[in-house]
N, C-alpha and C positions, 0 to 999 in steps of 0.2 A: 692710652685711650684713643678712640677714634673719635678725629676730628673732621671729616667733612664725608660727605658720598653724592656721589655725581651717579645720575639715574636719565637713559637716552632708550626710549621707543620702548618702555616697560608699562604693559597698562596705559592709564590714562597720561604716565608725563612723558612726555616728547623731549624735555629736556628739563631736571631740574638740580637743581647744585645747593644742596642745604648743609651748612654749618653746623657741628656736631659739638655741644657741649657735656660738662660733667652732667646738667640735668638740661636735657631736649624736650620740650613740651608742643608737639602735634596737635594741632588743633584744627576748626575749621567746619565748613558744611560738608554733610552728611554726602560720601562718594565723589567727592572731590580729592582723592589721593593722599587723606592720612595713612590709612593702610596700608597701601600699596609702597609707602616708604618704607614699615616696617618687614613687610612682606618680603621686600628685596635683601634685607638683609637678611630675613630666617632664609629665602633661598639659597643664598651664600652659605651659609651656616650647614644646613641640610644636606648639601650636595658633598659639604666637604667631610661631614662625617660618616656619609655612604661612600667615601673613599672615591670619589666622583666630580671634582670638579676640576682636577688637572683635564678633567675629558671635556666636561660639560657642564650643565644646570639641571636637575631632577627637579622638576614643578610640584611633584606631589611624597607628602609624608616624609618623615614623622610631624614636620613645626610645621607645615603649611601645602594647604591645596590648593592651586593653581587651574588644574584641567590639564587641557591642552595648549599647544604651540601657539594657536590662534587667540586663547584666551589671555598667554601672554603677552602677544605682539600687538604695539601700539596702533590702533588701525590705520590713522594716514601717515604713518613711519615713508620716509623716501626711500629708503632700503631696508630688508628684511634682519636690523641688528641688532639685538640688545647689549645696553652697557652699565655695566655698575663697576664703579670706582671710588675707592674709597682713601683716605687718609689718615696715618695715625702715626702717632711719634713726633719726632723733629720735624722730618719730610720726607715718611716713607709716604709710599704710594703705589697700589696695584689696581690696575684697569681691567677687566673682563670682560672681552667682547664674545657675545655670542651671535652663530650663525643662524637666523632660522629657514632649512631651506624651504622652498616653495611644496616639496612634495612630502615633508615632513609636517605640515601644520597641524594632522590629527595626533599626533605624536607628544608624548609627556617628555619630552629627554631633547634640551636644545644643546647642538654638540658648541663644543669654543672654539671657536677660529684665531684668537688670539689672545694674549695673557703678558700683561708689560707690565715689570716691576720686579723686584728683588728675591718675591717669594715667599718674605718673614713676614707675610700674614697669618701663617698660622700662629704667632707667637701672640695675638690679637685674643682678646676675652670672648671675642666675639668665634673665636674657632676653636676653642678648649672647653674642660670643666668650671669656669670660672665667669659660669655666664647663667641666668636663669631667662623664663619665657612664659609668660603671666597673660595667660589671654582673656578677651573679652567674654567667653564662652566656658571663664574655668566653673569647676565645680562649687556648688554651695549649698546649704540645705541634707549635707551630710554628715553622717557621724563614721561611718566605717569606710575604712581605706584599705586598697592592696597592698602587696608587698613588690616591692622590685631590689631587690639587693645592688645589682650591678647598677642600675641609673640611680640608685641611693647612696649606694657606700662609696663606690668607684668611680663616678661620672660626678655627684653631689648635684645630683637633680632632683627638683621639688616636683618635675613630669617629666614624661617619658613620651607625650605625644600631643599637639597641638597644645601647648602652653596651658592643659585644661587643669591642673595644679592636683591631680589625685596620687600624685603621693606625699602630702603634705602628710598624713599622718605617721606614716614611714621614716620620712624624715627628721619630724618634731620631736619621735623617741629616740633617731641614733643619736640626734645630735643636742638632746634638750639640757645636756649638761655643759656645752660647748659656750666656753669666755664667748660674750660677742662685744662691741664697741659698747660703749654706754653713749646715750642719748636719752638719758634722764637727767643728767646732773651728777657731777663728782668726777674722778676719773678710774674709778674701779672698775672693770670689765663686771659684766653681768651673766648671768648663767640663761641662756634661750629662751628656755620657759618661762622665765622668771621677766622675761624681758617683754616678750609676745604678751603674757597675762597681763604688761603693764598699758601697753600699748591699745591691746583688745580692750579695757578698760575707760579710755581715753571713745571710744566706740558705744560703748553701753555699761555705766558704771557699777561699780561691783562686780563684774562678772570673772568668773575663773575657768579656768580649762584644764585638762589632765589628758594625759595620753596613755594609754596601756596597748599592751599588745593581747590580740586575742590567745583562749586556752591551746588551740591547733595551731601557732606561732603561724598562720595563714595571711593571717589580718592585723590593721590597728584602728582601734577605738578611741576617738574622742570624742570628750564628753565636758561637761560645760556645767556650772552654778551660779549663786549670787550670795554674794558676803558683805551685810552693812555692820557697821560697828553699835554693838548692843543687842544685835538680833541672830538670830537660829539661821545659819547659812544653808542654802540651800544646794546639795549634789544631786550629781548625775543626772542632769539635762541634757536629752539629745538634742542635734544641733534642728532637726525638721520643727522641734519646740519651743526656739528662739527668734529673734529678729534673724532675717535674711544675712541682714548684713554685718554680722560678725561671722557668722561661717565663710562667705562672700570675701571679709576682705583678707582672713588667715592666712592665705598663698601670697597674699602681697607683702603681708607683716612678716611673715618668716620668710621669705627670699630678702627682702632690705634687711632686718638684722643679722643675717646670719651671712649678709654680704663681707668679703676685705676689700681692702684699696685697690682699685683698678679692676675690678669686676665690673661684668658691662650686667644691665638689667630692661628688658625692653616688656612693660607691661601696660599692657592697654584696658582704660577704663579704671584707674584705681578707685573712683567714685561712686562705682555701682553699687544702686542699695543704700549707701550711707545717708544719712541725715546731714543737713549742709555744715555743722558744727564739729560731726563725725570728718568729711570731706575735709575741712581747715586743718583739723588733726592730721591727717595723713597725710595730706601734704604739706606739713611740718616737718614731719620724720621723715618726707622725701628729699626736704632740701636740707637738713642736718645730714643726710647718708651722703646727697652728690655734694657739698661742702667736704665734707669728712673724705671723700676720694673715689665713690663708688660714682660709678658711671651709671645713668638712670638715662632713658627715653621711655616717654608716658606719651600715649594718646588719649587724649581727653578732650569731654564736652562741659567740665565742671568749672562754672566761675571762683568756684572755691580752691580748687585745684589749683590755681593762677593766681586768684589775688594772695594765696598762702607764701607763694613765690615771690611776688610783691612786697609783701610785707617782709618776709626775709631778707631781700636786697636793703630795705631802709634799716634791719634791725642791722644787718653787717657795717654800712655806714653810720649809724649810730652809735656805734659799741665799737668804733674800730674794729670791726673785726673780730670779736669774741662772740657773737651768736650773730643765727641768718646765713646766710650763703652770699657771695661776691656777685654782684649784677654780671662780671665778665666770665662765672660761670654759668650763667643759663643762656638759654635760645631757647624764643618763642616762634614758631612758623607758622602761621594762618593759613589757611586754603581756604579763599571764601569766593573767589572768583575760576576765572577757564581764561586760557589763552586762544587765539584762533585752532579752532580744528579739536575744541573740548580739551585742547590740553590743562595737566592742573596748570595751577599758578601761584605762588606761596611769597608772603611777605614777612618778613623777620621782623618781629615788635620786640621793640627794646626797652630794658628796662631802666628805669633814673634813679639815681642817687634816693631820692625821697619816696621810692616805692612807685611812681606813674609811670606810665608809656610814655615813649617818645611821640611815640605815633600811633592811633589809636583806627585802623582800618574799619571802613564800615562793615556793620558784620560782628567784629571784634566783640562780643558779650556786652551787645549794647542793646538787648531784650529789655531788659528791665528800665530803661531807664525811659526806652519806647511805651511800658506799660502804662508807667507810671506818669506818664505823659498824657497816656488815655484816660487815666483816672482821675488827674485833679486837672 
């Protein structure tokens, strides 16, 4: 897994060095440099599977648009360098410096000027098939899907570009029969669909989903119902005639179960759409997955998101350790403040034994208690 990444004259940070756990939780005010950390990584990621980063850094397409040189480079940078360094293993570690020169700024392609380290990043989840990319912008509100065979069967990708999750349907039929971890209860493996249904359920109760492939093997169709017990279930609901957010949050649910140990997972917003009861859900099954071995970075603006994470550290020390996740597996990072010169600035909020913060930054999802302040 990777454990730390070091980010110098990228965007808005000048310099920042944030700690990488099994579950990493980004948070923060709105363009203060949550992003911009994920962002570095899809770069890394992107450049190396365009056969391109022994050269360089490719800013733009498949996982992420950038622009140009200038929209990468940190505007009051002392010199014209970008660095991302990352750590993973016992104590491996590769640095990437890039050069941007001066008469290159219009230009999408910053070449490397240097490269320190052993090399066996690619051996990293984060440079193989072993890795999904779940963006804020993915698809919802759909019932028909493309087909990609090579980023479905051969790559084991849920997208094929900007993390927007459209070939979840694709994928939910090759592999709806595939054992995945159980994270219901027992220790039987569970069959995908069976699994997803249970989960999406946990979202909006009763509901079912099916997948078929269309008659021109072109396409895949999914479709959606409701089954109470004693009553006439009801099929073949498209997804534009349900709640948002169960279409919405399928790419999240089927990339976490269909995840193994040591797969990395970087999806931003898993709480979109959701109802905040919906939200607790999910992030339940986020910190059962980064427990269980899957490496998870979430960006998120959800109080639910977090205190779900909370509660799991107290249930882990409560239970010794048979449910919840270890407090020494997550990190929390705040961005709620700027350094001189608008750089971000990020504070790591820690979680205690009994589910509280250590330290509770102002800012920190302390809305509500502001409101409620107002009110009585």
């Amino acid at each position: 897994m990777l454990n730390n990444i070091t980010i110098d004259n990228f965007k808005c940070h000048q310099h920042t060095d944030l700690e990488l756990k099994p579950l990493t939780i980004l948070t923060g005010i709105n363009g203060f440099g949550k992003s911009s950390v994920i962002q570095s990584l899809l770069l890394l990621r992107q450049s190396h599977i365009k056969g391109l980063l022994p050269n360089g850094i490719d800013l733009n397409i498949p996982l992420v648009n950038i622009g140009i040189v200038d929209d990468a480079l940190y505007k009051f940078a002392s010199e014209p360098i970008i660095k991302f360094s990352i750590c993973y293993g016992e104590s491996k570690r590769d640095q990437f410096v890039f050069f941007a020169e001066e008469k290159g700024m219009t230009d999408s392609f910053i070449p490397l000027k240097e490269h320190i380290g052993d090399g066996q990043y690619t051996s990293e989840s984060l440079f193989n098939n072993n890795f999904q990319y779940i963006s804020a912008l993915r698809v919802g509100g759909h019932s028909v899907f493309g087909k990609n065979t090579i980023a479905v069967t051969k790559e084991h990708q849920i997208s094929s570009e900007m993390g927007d999750g459209e070939l979840v349907g694709h994928f939910l039929y090759e592999y709806q029969n595939m054992p995945t971890h159980n994270f219901i209860g027992g220790t039987e493996d569970i069959p995908l669909i069976e699994h997803v249904k249970y989960w999406e359920q946990k979202i909006s109760k009763g509901i079912t989903i099916n997948v078929e492939q269309s008659s021109d093997y072109t396409r895949y169709v999914i479709k959606y119902g409701y089954e109470w017990e004693g009553g006439r279930p009801i099929q073949n609901l498209r997804a534009e005639n349900i709640g948002y957010g169960v279409s919405y949050a399928l790419p999240v649910i089927v990339a976490i179960l269909s995840a193994k140990k040591g797969d990395l997972i970087i999806i931003e917003n898993p709480e979109a759409h959701l109802h905040p009861d919906a939200q607790l859900e999910l992030g339940n099954l986020i910190c059962m997955a980064a427990q269980y071995g899957v490496q998870i970075i979430i960006e998120t603006h959800s109080d639910h998101i977090v205190n779900a994470a909370q509660i799991a550290c107290k249930q882990f020390h409560d239970t010794d350790g048979k449910n919840g996740i270890s407090k020494n597996n997550v990190a929390i990072h705040y961005f709620g403040s700027r350094n001189e010169g608008l750089a971000a600035k990020s504070e790591q909020v820690k979680i205690q034994d009994d589910g509280s913060v250590e330290y509770q930054p102002k800012g920190f999802f302390d809305t509500i208690e502001y409101s409620l302040n107002q009110l009585y």
